[in-house]
N, C-alpha and C positions, 0 to 999 in steps of 0.2 A: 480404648477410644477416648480422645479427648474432651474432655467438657466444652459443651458447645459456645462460641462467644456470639456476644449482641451485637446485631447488623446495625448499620449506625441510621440506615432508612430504608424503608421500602414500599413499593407500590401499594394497589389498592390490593392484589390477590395474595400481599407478603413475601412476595418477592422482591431480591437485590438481583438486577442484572445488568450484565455486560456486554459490551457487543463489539469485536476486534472487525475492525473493517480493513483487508489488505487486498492483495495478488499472488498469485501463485508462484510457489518458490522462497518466499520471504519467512513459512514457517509459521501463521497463526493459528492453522489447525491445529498444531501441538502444543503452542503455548495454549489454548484454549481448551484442549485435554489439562496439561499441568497444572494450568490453574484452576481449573473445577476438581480436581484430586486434593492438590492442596486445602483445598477451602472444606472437601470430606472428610479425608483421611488426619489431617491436622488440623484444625480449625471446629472437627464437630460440627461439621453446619451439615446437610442435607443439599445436594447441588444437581446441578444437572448440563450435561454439551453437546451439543452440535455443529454440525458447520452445514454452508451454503454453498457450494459450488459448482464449476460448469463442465468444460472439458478434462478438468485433472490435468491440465501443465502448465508451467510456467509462463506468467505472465496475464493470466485471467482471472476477475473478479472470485473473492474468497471473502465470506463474512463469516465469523466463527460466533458462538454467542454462549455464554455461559449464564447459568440462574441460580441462587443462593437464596436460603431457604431455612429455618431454625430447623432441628436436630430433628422435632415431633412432628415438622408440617411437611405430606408427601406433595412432590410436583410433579403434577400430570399436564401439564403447558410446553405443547414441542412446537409452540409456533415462532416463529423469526422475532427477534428482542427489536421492537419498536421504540421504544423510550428507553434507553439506557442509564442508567446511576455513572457508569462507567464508560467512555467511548476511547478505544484505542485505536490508531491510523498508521498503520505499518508501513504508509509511502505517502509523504506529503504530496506528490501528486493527483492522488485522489482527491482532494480535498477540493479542488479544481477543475474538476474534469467527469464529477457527477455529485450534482447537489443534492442527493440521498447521502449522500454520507455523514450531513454534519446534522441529517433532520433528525426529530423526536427529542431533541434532549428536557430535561427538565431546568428550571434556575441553578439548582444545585450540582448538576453534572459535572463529573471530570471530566475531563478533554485533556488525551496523552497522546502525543503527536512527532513521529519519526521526523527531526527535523534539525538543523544545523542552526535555525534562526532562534532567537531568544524567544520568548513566549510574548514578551510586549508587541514584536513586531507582527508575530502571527497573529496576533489578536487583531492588531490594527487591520493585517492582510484581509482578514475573514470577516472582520466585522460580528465576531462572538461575542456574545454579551453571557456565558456563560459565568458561572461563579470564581470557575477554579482551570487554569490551562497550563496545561506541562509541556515541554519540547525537550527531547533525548536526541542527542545523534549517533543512532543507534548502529546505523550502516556504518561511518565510522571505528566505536567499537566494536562492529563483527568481523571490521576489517584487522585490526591490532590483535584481537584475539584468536585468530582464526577460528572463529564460529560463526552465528548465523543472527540475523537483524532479530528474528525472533526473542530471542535469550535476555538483549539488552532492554526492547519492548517489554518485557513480562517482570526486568528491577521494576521499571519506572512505572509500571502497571499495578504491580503489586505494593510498590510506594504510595500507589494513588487508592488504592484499600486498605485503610488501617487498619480493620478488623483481621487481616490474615499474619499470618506470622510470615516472614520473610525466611525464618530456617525453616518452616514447613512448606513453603514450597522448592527450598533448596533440596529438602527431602524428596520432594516431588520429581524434582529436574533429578536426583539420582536414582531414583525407581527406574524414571522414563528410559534414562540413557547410559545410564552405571556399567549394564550386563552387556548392552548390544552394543554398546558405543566407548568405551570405555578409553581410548586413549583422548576423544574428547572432549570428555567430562571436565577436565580440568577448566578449559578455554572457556567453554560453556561456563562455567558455576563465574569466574572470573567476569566474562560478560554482564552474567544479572547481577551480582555486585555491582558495578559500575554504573550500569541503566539504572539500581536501584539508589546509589547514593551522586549520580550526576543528570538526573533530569532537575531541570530550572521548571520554577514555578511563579505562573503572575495570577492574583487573585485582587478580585475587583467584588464591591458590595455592589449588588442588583436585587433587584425585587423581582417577583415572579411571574408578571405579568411581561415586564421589559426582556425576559430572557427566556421567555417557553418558545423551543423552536416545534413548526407543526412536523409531524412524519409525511416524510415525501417517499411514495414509491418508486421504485427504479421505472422509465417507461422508456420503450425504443421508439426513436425515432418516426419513424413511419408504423404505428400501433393501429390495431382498427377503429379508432377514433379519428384518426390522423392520417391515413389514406388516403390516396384520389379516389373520385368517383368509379365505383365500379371495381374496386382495390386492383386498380393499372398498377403495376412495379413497371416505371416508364424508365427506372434503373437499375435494372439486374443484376445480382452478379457483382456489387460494387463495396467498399469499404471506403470511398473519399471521405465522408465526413466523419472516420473513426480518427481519434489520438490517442494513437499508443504509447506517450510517454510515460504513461504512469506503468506501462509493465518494465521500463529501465529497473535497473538493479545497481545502480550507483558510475557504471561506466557506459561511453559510448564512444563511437569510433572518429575521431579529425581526419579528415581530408585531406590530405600534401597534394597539391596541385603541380609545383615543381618536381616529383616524382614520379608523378603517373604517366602511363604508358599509354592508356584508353585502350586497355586489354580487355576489360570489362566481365574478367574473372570476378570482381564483388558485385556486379548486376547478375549474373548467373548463380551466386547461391544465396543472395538474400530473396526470405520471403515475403515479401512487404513491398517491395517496387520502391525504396525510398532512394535510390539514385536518379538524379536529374543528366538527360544528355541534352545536346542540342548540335544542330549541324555547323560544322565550322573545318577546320582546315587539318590536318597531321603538320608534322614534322617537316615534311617534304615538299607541302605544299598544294597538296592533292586534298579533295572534299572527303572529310570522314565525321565520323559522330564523336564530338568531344565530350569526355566526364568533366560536367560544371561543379557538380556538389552534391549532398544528402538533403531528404526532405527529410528531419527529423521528427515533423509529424507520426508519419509512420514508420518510424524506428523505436524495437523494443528491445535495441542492447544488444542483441543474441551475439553478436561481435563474429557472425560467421564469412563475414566480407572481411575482417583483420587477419583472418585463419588463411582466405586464400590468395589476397593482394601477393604477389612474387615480390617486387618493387620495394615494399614500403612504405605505399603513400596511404596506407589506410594503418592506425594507429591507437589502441584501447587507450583514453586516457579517464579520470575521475568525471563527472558530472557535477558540474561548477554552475551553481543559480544563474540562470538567464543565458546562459554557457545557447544552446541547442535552437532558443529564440532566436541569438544572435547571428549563428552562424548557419542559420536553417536556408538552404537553395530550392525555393518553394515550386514544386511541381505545376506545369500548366497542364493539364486535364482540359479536355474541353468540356467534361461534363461541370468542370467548376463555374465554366462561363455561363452555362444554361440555368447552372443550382443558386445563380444570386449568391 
């Protein structure tokens, strides 16, 4: 067992913790296992993991949270890491799309962020006043690598804890994956190299008071606070005001309008309703329902309308910033018109 090394801070109960915030599929439950092993098994420290999650598939909220702990001090604390030392974000779209994610932190927090933008711009994005911001474009190399977003987050994560050894959690990722997974160990170990020596860093001098953000709980929408009187659900049965872009996974489907047939083989197997028709003409002249375009609101990528287009006109390409705002054919609901 390794001699234990000195956490470089920690709360008031002596804890260093971490708190990966993603989606399902991207993989932070496992980096959140390997990094709690590493930081035991190599590192000497005393640790501890968990995760948060809902349904178990792809594409729903996933918070993972790791706690580090000197060699002597036991942790008996399995509640959800509110104030993170560390905060990693495995889909820059979260960051957007629920403001629990970037709560609790301290002045001193790191903030490592799956992101193609430089860290100046994210900052400006966000409005962080935190210490220390990293951005990795981690999708990227999981895409070069063939491995997973996870591997490249947990370099640039594990860059962002100095205390750990970077070959002891390389140790870690071959425990993890060595025996079960073994022809892609290689891709993987390649990945956090990269996450670990190409996430950018911008750090700005802040005092403690200009940078403490408060912990904001997750709350839905219509909560029993927030109810009509008498809790009427006056709309049943409904997901209009969900956006599911942050469950994308780096692609999503374009539209060929010169190709389509108005077969409407991709309105039949997506789940989500995010194709727009409207009434207008065929070919021939006669009254039919034409495909206008995707509401990319509620599109989460599943690309299972590319699977069954015959034609063509539906098309997996990358997810390009501002790409899905642009080119979004926004659904009229009439419940949108009632909802303000």
């Amino acid at each position: 067992m390794p001699v234990g090394v000195a956490l470089p801070v920690t709360n008031e109960e002596g804890f260093f913790e971490i708190r990966l915030e993603s989606i399902g599929g991207l993989g932070a439950n496992v980096a959140g296992k390997i990094l709690a092993e590493a930081g035991v098994l190599y590192s000497g420290l005393n640790g501890s993991n968990f995760a948060s999650y809902g349904s178990e598939k792809k594409g729903t909220p996933v918070k993972s949270f790791i706690r580090f702990a000197a060699a002597e001090k036991q942790i008996r604390n399995a509640t959800p890491v509110e104030r993170p030392h560390v905060l990693g974000i495995f889909h820059e779209a979260l960051v957007f799309s629920d403001k629990s994610v970037l709560s609790g932190l301290y002045s001193h927090s790191v903030v490592v962020i799956n992101s193609r933008k430089d860290p100046e711009t994210m900052r400006e994005m966000l409005g962080l006043k935190v210490r220390k911001l990293g951005t990795v474009p981690a999708l990227d190399i999981a895409t070069e690598t063939g491995s997973r977003t996870n591997m490249a987050m947990l370099g640039a994560i594990t860059k962002a804890c100095e205390f750990l050894s970077p070959e002891g959690v390389v140790e870690a990722i071959r425990d993890a994956l060595g025996t079960r997974y073994p022809q892609m160990l290689q891709g993987n170990l390649e990945a956090f190299w990269r996450g670990y020596h190409g996430v950018k860093w911008h750090e700005v001098p802040v005092s403690g008071d200009e940078a403490e953000q408060p912990y904001v709980r997750p709350e839905p929408l219509f909560g029993y606070e927030t109810a009509t009187i008498g809790g009427t659900l006056v709309r049943p049965g409904t997901t209009w005001n969900k956006d599911m872009s942050a469950s994308r996974q780096g692609q999503l489907p374009e539209f060929l309008r010169d190709k389509c047939i108005d077969c409407a083989q991709c309105d039949l197997v997506c789940p989500d309703y995010c194709f727009v028709w409207e009434m207008g003409q065929d070919k021939k002249g006669r009254p039919a329902m034409v495909l206008k375009g995707i509401d990319y609101q509620y599109c989460k990528g599943c690309l299972k309308c590319v699977e069954a287009c015959p034609v063509d006109a539906l098309v997996a390409i990358p997810e390009a910033d501002g790409w899905a705002q642009e080119h979004r054919v926004q659904q009229r609901f009439s419940i949108l018109a009632t909802a303000g």
